[in-house]
N, C-alpha and C positions, 0 to 999 in steps of 0.2 A: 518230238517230245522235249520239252525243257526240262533242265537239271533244275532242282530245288536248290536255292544256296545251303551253303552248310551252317548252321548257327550256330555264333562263338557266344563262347560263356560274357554274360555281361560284367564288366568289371564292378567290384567290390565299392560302393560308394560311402564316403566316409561320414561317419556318424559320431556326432559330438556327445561324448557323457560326462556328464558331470560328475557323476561320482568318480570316474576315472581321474578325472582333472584334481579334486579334491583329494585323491588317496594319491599321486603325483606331489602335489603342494605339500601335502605335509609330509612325507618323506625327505622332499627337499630340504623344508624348513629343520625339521631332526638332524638332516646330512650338516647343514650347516652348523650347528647348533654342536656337534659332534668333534667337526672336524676344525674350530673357533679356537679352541685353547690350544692347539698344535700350531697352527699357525700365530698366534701370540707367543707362547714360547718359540717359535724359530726367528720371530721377528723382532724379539726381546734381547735373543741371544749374539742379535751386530750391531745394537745402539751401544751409543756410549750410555755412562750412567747415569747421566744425565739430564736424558731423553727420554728415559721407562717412564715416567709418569707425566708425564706430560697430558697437558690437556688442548685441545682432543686430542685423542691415541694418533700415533703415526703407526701405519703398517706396514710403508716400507722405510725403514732404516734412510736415513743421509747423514752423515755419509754412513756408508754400510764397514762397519768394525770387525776383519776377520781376525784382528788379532786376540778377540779375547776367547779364542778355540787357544789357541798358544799360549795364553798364559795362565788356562786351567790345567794343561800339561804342565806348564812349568812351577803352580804352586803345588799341587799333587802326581805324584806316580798313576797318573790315570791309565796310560798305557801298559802298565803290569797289573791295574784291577782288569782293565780289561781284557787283556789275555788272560786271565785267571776265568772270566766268565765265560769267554768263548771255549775256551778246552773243556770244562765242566759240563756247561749245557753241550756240547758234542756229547761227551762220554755219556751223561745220564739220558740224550734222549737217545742215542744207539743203542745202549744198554738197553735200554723201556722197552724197545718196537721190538728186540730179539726175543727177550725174556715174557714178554707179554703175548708175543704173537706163539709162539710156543704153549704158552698156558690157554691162550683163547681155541690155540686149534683142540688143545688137547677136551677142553672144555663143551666144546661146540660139534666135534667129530668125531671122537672116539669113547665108545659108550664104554664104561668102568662101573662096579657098583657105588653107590654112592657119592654118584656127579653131580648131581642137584643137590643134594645135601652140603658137602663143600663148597660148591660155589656159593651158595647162600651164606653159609660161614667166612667165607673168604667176602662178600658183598658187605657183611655186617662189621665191618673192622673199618671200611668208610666211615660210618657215626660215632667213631671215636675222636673225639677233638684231638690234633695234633699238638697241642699246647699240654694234653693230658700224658702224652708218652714222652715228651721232652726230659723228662729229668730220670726217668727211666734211660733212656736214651745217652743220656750223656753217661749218667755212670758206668754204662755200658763200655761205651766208647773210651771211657778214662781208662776200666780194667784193661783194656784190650791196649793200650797206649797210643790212639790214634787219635786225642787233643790234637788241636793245633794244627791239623794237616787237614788234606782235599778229601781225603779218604769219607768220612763221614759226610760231607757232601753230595757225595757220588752213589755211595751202595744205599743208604736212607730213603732217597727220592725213588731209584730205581725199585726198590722195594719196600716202598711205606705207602700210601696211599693212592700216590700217583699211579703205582702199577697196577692196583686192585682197579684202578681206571681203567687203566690201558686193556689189560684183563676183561674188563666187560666191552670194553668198544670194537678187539679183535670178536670175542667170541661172536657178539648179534653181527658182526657181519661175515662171518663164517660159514654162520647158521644161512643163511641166505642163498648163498651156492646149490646148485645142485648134487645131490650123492651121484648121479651118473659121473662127474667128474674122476669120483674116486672108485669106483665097482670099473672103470672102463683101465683106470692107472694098475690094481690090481691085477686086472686080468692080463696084463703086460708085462706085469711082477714087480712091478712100482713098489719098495718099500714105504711106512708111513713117514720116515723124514723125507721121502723121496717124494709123496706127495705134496707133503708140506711144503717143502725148497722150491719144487718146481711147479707146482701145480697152482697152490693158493694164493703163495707168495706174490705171484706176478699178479694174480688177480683181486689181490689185496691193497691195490696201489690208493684207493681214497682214503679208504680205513689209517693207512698207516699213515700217510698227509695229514690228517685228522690231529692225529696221536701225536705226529711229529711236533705240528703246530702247538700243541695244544701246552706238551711238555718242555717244548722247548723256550716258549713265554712264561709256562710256574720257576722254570729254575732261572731264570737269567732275571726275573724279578725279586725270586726268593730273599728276603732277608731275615727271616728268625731263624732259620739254620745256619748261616755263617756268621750271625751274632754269636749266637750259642759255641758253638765249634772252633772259631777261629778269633786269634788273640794280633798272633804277627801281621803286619801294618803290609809285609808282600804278600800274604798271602790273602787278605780282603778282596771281594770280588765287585758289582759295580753299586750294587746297592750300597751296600758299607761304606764307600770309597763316597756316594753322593753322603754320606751322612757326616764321614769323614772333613770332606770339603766344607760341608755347611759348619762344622764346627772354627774350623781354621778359616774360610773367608768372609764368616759374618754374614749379613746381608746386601752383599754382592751381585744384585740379580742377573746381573748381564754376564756374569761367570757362571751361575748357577743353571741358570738357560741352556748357557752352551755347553754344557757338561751333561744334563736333560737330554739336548738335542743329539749327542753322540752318544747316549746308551740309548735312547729309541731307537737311534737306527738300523739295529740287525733285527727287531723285528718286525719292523715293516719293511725289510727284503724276504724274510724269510716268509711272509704271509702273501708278498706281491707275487713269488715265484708258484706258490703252494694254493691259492686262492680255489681255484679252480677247481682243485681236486680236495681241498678242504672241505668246498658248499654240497660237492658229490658224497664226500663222506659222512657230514652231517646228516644230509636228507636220507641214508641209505641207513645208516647206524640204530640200532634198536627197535626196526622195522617188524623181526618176529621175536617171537619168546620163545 
């Protein structure tokens, strides 16, 4: 009696679709389209000045000019705006993820009377223009005597809008979890920060990439609060500092470039690192109600 051969799946044969092609292309065409003034501004920022207008564009720089990074350091203290923006955006988004992830657990997992209520309250303080509380705010800040300093920088963002954010992007993805999580922590004798610390925290990790991202691009861009706030020329942070330079070097572009090109770049490391867990936390965020 002969064996039957065994029959292997036939392989998948490729099928051309056009619409695929076409929803391909014009992505591309967007990517590019997108990503065209970054590389003009980097390749703006090593011509001489010469060369910026030139017709047609040159893309790549000859020769390529690293010294005018050098002497946007040396017409302004750009290295003290930028320490100033790095240490703030640190503070304000560590401060956001703590103080917001606390408020979304408390919001999303522990039933209180009148949680829905609040949080709706707390939601509704979003559609207040922040231009509207600005002069509220300052006077504020004048009694309290913290003009002039980081201070109002710092606890503002952490607690004005941005956290009522952070606040709803912790809580819907909180809500998402399972309670077996916490009936099982419980029954072990898990306290409620002890859930929180140990339990969600770790499984919070897109959400809070999300957040990080998200807050740590509004402050390191911010500029109508350290206009508003800050008077002393060290204590200007990078946005001020480009507003600054543009006052002091004219129309300079090959300066102005390369001053551009070195405040973007902390946040396209910190979105390069974070990407991943960013696009997870978008897609997962606000999932249920």
């Amino acid at each position: 009696m002969k064996a039957e051969p065994i029959a292997r799946p036939s392989s998948p044969r490729f099928r051309f679709r056009p619409g695929v092609l076409i929803h391909y292309s014009i992505l591309a065409v967007i990517s590019v389209l997108m990503i065209l003034p970054f590389v003009w501004m980097l390749s703006t920022s090593l011509k001489e000045p010469s060369d910026i207008f030139v017709f047609p564009p040159e893309w790549i720089p000859s020769p390529i000019r690293w010294e005018n990074y050098a002497e946007v350091l040396r017409t302004i203290p750009f290295g003290r705006f930028y320490f100033n923006s790095v240490y703030i955006a640190v503070l304000v988004t560590a401060g956001t993820v703590l103080f917001t992830s606390l408020s979304g657990y408390a919001f999303g997992r522990i039933p209180f009377v009148g949680r829905n209520l609040v949080f709706l309250i707390l939601l509704s303080t979003m559609m207040i223009p922040h231009e509207a509380t600005s002069i509220p705010m300052f006077l504020f800040m004048r009694e309290l005597g913290f003009l002039d300093s980081h201070f109002p920088l710092i606890v503002v963002p952490i607690f004005g809008a941005g956290g009522v954010f952070g606040v709803f992007v912790m809580r819907q993805f909180f809500l998402t979890l399972p309670k077996e999580l916490e009936e099982a922590a419980m029954i072990d004798g898990c306290s409620r920060f002890g859930i929180y610390w140990r339990i969600m925290m770790p499984l919070a990790g897109p959400a809070i990439s999300t957040l990080t991202i998200f807050t740590f691009l509004t402050c390191w861009n911010e500029f109508y609060d350290p206009l508003i706030f800050v008077n002393s020329r060290e204590l200007m942070t990078i946005p001020l500092g480009l507003s600054l330079f543009t006052d002091e070097a004219g129309t300079a572009w090959h300066l102005l470039m390369s001053a551009s090109v070195m405040a973007t770049l902390p946040l396209l490391i910190v979105f390069f690192f974070a990407q991943k867990q960013f696009m997870e936390g978008v897609a997962m965020t606000g999932l249920k109600d």
